[in-house]
Steps between C-alpha positions, in 0.01 A plus 500: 500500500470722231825547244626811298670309271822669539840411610592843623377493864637468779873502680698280248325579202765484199667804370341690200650704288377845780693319710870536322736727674630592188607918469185659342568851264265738486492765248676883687717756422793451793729814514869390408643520843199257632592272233856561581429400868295209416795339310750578805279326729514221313844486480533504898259241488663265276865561637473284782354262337708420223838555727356180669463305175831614381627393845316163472640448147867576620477220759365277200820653381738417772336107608493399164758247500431405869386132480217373750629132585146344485532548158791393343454376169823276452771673517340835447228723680183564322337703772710784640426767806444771266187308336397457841523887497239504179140524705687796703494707200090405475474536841582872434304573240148357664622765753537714281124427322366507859603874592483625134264284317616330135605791387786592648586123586531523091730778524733343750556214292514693176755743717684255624582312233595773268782625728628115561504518122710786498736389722496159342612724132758755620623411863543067442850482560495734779288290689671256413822584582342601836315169613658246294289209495608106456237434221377761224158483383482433128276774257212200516501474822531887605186588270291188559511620848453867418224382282362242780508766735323783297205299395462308847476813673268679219342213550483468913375904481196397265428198758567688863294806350149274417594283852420814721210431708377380814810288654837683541711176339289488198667767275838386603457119475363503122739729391765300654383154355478698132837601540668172553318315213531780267875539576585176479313429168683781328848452704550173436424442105664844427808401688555116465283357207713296291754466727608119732364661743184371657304809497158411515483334814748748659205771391252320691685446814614896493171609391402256844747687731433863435143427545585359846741782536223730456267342727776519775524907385177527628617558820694789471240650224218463793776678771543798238124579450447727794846673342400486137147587496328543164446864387096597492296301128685158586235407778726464799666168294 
C-alpha cells in the first residue's frame, strides 16, 4: 500500500499549529461602540465564571482547617477538606476553556485572583472577623498556594487546549493530571522547604489524589457537555 509520508491523515491525527483555538486578530477599523460592545460581552461572559472560582476558593476558605481522619499526621492534619476543594477550582476553569477557549479560561483566573487579592489587602480582618477560622495560614503558605494555583492552572489551560480532539475525556484528563503535578511541585517547596516537615513525600501523595480526584470529576464534566457546549472554532471539544 502506497504511503504519503505524512502524519496528518486521518481521524486522530495530532494537532498542528491550524489547529489551535487560540483568538486570531485581523487587521479593521471597529467603530467605538462595536468595540465598546465587544468588551461588555466579555464581561458577561467571564462573570459567571469567575463568581464560581471565587466561590470555589471561599470553600478552600471555609474547610481549611477541617481535618480528613485518613490522614492524620500525628497529632496534626496534613490534608484538610478545603485541599480536597483544590481540583474544584480546575474543574471550573476546564469549563471554562471548554465554552470559551484559553482565552477567557486565562481571564478567569487572572480575574479571579486579582479581586481575592484585593480582598486579601484591604478587607482581611473583615473576613476575618466574619468566619473566624481555628488555624491561620502563614504568608508562605497563602502565596505558595496562590502561586501553586496560578501556574497549575496556566498550566492545565495550555494542556486541556492541545488535548481537544477526538474523545470527549481527553482535554479534561491531561489538563487535570498537569494540574496536580504542577501544583504540587510548586506548593509544596514554596510552602514547606526547610521546614521538619516531610514535604516531599506529602507532594507526591497530594499530587496522587487530585489526579484521582480529577479522574472521578470526569463524571460530572461528561453530564455538563450537552449544557456547556463549546462556542463554534473549538471543534465541538
Amino acid at each position: 500500500m502506497a504511503s504519503t509520508g505524512t502524519v496528518e491523515e486521518g481521524p486522530y491525527r495530532l494537532r498542528s499549529a491550524s489547529d489551535a483555538a487560540w483568538p486570531v486578530y485581523v487587521a479593521q477599523h471597529d467603530s467605538f461602540w462595536q468595540r465598546t460592545g465587544a468588551a461588555f460581552q466579555a464581561l458577561l461572559r467571564l462573570t459567571l465564571p469567575v463568581l464560581a472560582l471565587l466561590a470555589c476558593f471561599a470553600g478552600l476558605y471555609l474547610y481549611r482547617d477541617t481535618p480528613l481522619p485518613l490522614f492524620l499526621d500525628g497529632t496534626s492534619a496534613w490534608l484538610t477538606v478545603g485541599h480536597l476543594l483544590v481540583p474544584v477550582g480546575f474543574f471550573c476553569v476546564h469549563l471554562t476553556n471548554r465554552r470559551y477557549g484559553p482565552a477567557y479560561a486565562f481571564a478567569q483566573v487572572v480575574v479571579a485572583a486579582a479581586l481575592i487579592t484585593g480582598v486579601v489587602l484591604f478587607a482581611s480582618r473583615q473576613i476575618t472577623a466574619l468566619v473566624p477560622l481555628d488555624t491561620v495560614p502563614t504568608v508562605r503558605e497563602a502565596v505558595g498556594f496562590g502561586g501553586a494555583f496560578f501556574v497549575a492552572s496556566f498550566v492545565s489551560i495550555v494542556a486541556f487546549d492541545g488535548a481537544r480532539g477526538a474523545h470527549w475525556w481527553s482535554a479534561p484528563l491531561i489538563g487535570f493530571l498537569a494540574a496536580a503535578i504542577f501544583f504540587a511541585l510548586v506548593f509544596f517547596p514554596a510552602a514547606y522547604a526547610g521546614t521538619a516537615a516531610p514535604w516531599i513525600l506529602r507532594g507526591v501523595e497530594f499530587a496522587g489524589l487530585l489526579a484521582g480526584e480529577g479522574i472521578a470529576l470526569l463524571i460530572p464534566y461528561w453530564l455538563l457537555r450537552a449544557i456547556v457546549p463549546p462556542l463554534s472554532g473549538f471543534g465541538g471539544y
